[in-house]
C-alpha positions in Angstrom: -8.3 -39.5 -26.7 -7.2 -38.6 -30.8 -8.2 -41.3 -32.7 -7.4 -40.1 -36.5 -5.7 -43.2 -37.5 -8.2 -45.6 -36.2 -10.3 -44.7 -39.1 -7.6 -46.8 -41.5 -5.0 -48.3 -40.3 -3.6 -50.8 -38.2 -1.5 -48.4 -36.0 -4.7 -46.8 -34.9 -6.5 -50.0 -34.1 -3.8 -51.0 -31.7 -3.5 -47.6 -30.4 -7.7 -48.0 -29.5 -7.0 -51.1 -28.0 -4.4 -50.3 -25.7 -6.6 -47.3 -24.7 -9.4 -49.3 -24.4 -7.5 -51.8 -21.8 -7.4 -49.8 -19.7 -10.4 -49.8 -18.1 -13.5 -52.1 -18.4 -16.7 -51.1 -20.5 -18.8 -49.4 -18.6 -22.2 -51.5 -16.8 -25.2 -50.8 -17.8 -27.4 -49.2 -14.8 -31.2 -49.4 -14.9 -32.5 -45.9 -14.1 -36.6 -45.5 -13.6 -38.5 -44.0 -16.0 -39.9 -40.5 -16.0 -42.7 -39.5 -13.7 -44.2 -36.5 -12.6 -42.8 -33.5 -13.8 -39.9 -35.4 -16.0 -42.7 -36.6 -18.4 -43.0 -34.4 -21.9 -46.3 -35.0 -23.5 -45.7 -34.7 -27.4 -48.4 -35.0 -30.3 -45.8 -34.1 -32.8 -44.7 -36.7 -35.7 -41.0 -35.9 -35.2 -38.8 -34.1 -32.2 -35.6 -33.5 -31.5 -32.4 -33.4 -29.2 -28.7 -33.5 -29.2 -26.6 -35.8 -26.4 -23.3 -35.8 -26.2 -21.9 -38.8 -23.5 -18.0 -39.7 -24.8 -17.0 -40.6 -27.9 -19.9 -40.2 -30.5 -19.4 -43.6 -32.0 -21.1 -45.6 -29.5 -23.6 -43.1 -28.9 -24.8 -42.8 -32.2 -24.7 -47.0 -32.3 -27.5 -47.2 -29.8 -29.6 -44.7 -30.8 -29.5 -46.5 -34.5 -30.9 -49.3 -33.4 -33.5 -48.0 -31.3 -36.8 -47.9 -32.3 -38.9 -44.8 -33.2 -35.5 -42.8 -33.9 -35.7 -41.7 -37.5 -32.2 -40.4 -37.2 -28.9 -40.4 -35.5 -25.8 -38.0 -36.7 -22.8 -37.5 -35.2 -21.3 -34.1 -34.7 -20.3 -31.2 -32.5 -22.0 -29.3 -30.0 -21.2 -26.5 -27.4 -18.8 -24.4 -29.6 -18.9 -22.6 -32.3 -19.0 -23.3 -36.6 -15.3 -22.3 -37.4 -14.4 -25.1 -35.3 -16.2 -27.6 -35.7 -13.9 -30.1 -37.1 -12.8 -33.6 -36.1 -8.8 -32.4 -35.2 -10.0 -28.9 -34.0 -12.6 -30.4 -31.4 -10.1 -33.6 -30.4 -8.0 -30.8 -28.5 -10.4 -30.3 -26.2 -10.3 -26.6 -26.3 -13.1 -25.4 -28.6 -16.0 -25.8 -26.3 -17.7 -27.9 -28.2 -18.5 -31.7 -27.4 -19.0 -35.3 -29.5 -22.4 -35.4 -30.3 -25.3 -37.3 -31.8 -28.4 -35.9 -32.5 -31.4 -37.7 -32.5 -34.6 -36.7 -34.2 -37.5 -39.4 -33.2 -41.3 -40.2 -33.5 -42.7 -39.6 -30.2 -45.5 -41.6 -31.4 -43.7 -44.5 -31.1 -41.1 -43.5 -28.5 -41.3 -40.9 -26.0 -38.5 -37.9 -24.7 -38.7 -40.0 -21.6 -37.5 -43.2 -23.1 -34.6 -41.3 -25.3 -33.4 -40.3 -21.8 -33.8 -43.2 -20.0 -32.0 -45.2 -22.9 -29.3 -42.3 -22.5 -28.6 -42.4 -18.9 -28.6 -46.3 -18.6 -27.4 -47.8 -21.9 -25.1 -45.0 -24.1 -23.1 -43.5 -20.9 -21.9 -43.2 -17.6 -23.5 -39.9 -16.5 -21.3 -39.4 -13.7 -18.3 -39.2 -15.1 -16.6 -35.6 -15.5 -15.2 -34.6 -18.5 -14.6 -38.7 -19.4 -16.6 -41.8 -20.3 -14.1 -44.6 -20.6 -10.9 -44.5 -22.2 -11.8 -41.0 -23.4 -10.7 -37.8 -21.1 -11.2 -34.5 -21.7 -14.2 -32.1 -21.9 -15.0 -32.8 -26.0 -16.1 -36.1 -24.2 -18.2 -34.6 -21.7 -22.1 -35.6 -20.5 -24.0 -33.1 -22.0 -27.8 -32.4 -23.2 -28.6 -30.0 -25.4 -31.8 -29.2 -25.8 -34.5 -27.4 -28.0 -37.5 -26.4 -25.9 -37.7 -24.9 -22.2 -40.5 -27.9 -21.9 -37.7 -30.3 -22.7 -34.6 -28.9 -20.5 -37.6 -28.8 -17.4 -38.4 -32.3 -18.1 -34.3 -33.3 -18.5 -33.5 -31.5 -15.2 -36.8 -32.9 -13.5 -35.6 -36.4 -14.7 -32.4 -35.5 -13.8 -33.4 -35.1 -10.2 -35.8 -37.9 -10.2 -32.5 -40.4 -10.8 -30.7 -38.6 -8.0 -33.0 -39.2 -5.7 -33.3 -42.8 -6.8 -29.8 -43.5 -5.6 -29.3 -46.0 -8.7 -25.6 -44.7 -9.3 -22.6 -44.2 -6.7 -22.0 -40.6 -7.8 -24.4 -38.2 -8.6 -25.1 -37.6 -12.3 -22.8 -34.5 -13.8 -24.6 -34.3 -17.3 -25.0 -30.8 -18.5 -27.8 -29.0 -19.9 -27.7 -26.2 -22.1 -30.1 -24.6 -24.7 -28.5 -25.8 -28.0 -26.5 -23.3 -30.0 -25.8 -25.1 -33.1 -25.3 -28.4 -34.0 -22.2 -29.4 -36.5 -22.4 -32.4 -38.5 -19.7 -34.4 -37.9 -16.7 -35.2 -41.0 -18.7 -38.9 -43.2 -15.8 -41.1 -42.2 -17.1 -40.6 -38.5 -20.9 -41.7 -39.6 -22.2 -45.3 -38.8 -19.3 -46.1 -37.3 -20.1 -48.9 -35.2 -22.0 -50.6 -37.6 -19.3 -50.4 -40.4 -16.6 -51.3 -37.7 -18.0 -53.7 -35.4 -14.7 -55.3 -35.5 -12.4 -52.5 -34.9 -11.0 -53.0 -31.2 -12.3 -49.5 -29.9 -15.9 -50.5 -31.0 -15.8 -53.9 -30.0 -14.9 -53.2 -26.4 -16.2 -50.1 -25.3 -19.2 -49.5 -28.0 -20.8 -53.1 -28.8 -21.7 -53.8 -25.4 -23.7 -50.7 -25.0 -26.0 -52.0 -28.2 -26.1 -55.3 -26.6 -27.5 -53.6 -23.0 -30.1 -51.8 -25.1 -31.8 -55.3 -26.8 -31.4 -57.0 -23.0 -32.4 -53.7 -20.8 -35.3 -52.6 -23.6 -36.3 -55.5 -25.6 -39.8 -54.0 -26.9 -37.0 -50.7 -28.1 -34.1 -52.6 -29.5 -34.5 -52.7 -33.6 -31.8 -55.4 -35.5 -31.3 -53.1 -38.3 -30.1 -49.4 -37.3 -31.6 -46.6 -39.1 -27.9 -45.1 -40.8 -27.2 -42.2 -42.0 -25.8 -43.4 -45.5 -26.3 -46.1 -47.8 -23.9 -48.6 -47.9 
């Protein structure tokens, strides 16, 4: 789904509401937590990876306010630098996918958590190409990573949730070796937490912050780390 005019007028609010109604937020789904080979041991002060599950908004929300992430930014992944822009990557035809990367402190929280925050709280991984209202593959499930240790330990995960039978549908996240990561456009940063209002955010976004402080209490920080002052 476009959504250029949410970002300032009233036209746009309705039109994320009426998208938005048309199917509930998505549940929460508790997910286990890494074992075995889907554990990544990490001595490092900071890591990183980029997720993409739907619109970048709500993504980017969760991971604010979870604790040990030093940063979340929104942008574009999967594609390529000359297109990497807001209207280009809305048409769904430029490979790339809503983003947010997320560079933590694995000191304080682990690969493993990220993921397991990921797959239960920020997204429905088993939807193709969709998560809610949104359709098409800019809205994709997709992980891109930066290590072979950390795509082993995503697809061992990946398996490990599988097997677990916690979803109806098996889990159609990508993942790929990252490529390039494209900040997204400043009107698209901190979104949720300068719009908690705005009917897309309220219904489809808010929720999934709320899951994260019920689901992962000792994780859940009141004050998101954002990427601008305001």
């Amino acid at each position: 789904m476009f959504k250029p005019a949410v970002l300032a007028s009233a036209a746009g609010l309705c039109l994320a509401l009426a998208c938005a109604s048309t199917l509930a937020a998505e549940a929460a789904v508790a997910v286990p937590a890494p074992s075995g080979k889907a554990v990544l041991p990490s001595t490092a002060s900071s890591a990183t990876v980029v997720l993409a599950g739907g619109c970048f908004w709500g993504v980017q929300g969760v991971f604010q306010h979870t604790r040990g992430v030093l940063q979340a930014v929104s942008g574009y992944a999967g594609g390529k630098a000359d297109s990497a822009t807001y209207p280009m990557v809305s048409s769904g035809t430029t490979g790339h996918a809503e983003a947010v990367q997320v560079t933590y402190d694995p000191r304080k929280i682990s690969y493993g958590q990220i993921l397991q925050i990921y797959f239960s709280v920020a997204h429905d991984p088993t939807q193709l190409n969709r998560q809610g209202p949104d359709h098409g593959t800019q809205y994709r499930s997709a992980i891109f990573t930066s290590s072979n240790d950390q795509a082993q330990a995503t697809q061992a995960y990946i398996a490990q949730i599988n097997a677990a039978k916690v979803f109806s549908a098996p889990i159609v996240t990508q993942v790929a070796p990252l490529q390039g990561f494209y900040r997204a456009e400043d009107y698209h940063q901190d979104y949720a937490t300068l719009y908690p209002d705005q009917p897309y955010i309220a219904y489809n976004d808010l929720p999934k912050i709320n899951n994260l402080q019920k689901m992962y209490p000792a994780l859940y920080r009141a004050d998101p780390v954002l990427v601008f002052k305001h």
